[in-house]
TILUMDO-339427 format. One record per residue (C-alpha): residue in three letters; x, y, z. Coordinates in steps of 0.001 Angstrom, whole numbers, padded with zeros to 6 digits, always signed. Each point is the difference from the previous one (the first is absolute). Layout:
N
AlaXYZ...
REM end
This chain:
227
Unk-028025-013961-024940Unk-002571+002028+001481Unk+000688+003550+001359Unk+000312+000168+003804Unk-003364+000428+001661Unk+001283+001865+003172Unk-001231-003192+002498Unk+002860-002008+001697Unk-000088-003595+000716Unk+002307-001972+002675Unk+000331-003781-000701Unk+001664-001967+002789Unk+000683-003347-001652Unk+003085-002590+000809Unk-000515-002419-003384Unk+002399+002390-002197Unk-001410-001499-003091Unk-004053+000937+000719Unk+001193+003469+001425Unk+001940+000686-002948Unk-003071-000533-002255Unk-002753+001699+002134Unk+002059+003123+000560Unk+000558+000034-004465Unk-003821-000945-000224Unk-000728+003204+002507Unk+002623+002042-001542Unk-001370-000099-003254Unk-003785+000678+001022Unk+001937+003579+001300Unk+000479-000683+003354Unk+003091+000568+002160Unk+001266-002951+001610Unk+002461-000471+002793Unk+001124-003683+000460Unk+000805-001596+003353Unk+001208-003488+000202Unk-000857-000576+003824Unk-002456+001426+002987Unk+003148+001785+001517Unk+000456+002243-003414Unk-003776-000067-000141Unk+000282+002053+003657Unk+002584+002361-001245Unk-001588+000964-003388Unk-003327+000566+001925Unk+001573+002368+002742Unk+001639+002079-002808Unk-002606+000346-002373Unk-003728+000866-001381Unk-001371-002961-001685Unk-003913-000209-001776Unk-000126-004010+000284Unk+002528-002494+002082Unk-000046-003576-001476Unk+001302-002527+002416Unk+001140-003655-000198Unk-000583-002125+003439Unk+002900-002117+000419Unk+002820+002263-000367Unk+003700-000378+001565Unk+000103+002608+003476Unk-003158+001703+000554Unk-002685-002068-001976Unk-003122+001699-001595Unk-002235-000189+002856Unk+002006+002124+002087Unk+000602+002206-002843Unk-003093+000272-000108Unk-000882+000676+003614Unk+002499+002884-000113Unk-001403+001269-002447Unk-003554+000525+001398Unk+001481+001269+002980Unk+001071+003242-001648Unk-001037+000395-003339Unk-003189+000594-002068Unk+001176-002552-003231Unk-001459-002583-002103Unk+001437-003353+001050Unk-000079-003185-002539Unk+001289-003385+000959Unk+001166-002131-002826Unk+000739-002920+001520Unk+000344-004137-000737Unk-002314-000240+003556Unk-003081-000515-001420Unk-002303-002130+002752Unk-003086+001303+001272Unk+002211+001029+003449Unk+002463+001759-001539Unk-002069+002011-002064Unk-002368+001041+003024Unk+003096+000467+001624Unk+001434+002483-002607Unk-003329+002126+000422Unk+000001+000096+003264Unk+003540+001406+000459Unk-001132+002651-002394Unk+001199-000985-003500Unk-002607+001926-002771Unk+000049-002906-002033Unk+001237-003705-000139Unk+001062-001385-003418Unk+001589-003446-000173Unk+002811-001736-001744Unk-000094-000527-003207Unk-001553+003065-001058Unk-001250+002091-003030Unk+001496+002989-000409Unk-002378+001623-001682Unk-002349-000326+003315Unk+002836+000845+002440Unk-000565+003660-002359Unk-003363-000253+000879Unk+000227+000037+003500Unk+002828+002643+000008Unk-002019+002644-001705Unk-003464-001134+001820Unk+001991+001010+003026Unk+001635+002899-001237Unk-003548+001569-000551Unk-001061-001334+002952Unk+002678+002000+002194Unk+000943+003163-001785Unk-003787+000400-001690Unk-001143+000176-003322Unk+002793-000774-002756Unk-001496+001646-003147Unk+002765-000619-002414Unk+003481+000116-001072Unk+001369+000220+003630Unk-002565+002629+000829Unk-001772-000198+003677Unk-002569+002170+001048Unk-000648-000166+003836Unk-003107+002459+000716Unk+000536+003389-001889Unk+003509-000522-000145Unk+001487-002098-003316Unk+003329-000789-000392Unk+002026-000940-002983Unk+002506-001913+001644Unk+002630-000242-003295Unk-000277+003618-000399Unk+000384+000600+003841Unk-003269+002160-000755Unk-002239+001310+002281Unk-004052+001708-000306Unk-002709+000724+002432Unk-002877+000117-001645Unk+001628+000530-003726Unk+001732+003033+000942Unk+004440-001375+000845Unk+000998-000136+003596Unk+003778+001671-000357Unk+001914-002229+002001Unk+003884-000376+001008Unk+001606-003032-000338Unk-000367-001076+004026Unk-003450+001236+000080Unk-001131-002253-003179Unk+001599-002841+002473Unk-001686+001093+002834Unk-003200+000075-001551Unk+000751-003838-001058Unk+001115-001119+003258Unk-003225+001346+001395Unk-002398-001895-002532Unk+001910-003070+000723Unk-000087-000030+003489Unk-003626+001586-000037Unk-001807+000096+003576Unk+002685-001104+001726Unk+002094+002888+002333Unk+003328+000334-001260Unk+002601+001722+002445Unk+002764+002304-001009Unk+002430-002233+000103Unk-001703-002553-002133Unk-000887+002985-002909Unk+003924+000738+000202Unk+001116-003354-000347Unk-001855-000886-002685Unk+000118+003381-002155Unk+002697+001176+000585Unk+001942-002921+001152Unk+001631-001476+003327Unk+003422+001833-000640Unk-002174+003010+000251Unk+001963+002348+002896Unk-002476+002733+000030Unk-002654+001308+001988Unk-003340-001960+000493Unk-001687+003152-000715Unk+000627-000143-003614Unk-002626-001962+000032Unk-002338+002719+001147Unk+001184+002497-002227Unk-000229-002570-003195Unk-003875-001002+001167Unk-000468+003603+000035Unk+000708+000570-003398Unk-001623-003198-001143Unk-003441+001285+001558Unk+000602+002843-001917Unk+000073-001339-002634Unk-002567-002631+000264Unk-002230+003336+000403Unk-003703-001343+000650Unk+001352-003371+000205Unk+002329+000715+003171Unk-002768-001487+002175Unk+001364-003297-000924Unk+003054+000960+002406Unk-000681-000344+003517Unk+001979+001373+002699Unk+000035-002782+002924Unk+000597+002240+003416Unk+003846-001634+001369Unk+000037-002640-002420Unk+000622+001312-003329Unk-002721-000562-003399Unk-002495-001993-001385Unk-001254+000060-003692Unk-003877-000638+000245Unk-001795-000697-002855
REM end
């Protein structure tokens, strides 16, 4: 099996059997996968974690795929994939249209489903050299190592700032409030004060150094990466 390549994949699929096998297949091409059987679980694993890619089924038991999906665009900045028996002309102009990144139908190579995962992890976190590596202007991170460099020379960062700096590249050009930053870093059983979140971007600029400018400070909203 491959060693982990720091992305994380959510696949919300109700046929036990064909989840079971796509999560192994991702698993072993060093991805981290969580598994949800429904849209419902889909909703809760979404709300409580970072993912890279989200792979979605259509007809699922509670919340089906589209309006997954729909949530989905509504707040986040993520790679969506339906993988889906729907295959008409419709549907699939459907699927774009509600924002899905990519449409595969059922049955399905595996081997391309790859393909489109990593065409749209370069696509949304920039270029992926190698070997879990990602370099996103000057800055290049090593995600396995949890490594960090602006311009060759390592960015020192703590562990919340290293997943503040992710957060940011995922969610790139959109405003994030305080309250979203804490609930995703540092969790929604979080009981401290929103203005950790200051302090922590603080530290991340200076750490950044001449990359800081990526950080943008949006006046009684909150921040922005910009790219």
């Amino acid at each position: 099996m491959n060693t982990e390549n720091g992305y994380r994949i959510l696949l919300a699929e109700d046929e036990r059997g064909l989840r079971d096998i796509v999560g192994l297949f991702l698993r072993k091409n060093g991805f981290t996968v969580d598994a949800a059987c429904d849209g419902d679980q889909a909703y809760s694993y979404i709300e409580k974690n970072r993912y890279d890619v989200v792979i979605l089924d259509i007809m699922m038991p509670g919340k089906d795929g589209r309006e997954v999906c729909r949530f989905i665009r509504s707040r986040y900045d993520v790679p969506v994939i339906f993988l889906t028996a729907l295959g008409t002309e419709s549907d699939i102009t459907e699927g774009y249209e509600i924002g899905a990144d990519e449409y595969i139908t059922k049955p399905f190579s595996t081997k391309l489903l790859l393909l489109k995962i990593n065409a749209l992890i370069n696509r949304y976190h920039g270029l992926v050299v190698k070997n879990g590596k990602v370099a996103v202007g000057e800055i290049l991170i090593d995600l396995p190592r949890r490594y960090v460099t602006v311009n060759g020379k390592e960015a020192v960062l703590a562990p919340k700032e290293y997943e503040l700096l992710l957060f940011f590249i995922d969610n790139k050009n959109i405003v994030l409030t305080r309250d979203q930053i804490l609930d995703k870093v540092w969790g929604m059983d979080y009981e401290g004060y929103d203005r950790a979140v200051d302090t922590h971007v603080k530290k991340l600029r200076m750490a950044l150094g001449s990359a800081s400018y990526h950080i943008e400070t949006v006046i009684k909203a909150g921040y922005k990466w910009t790219c």
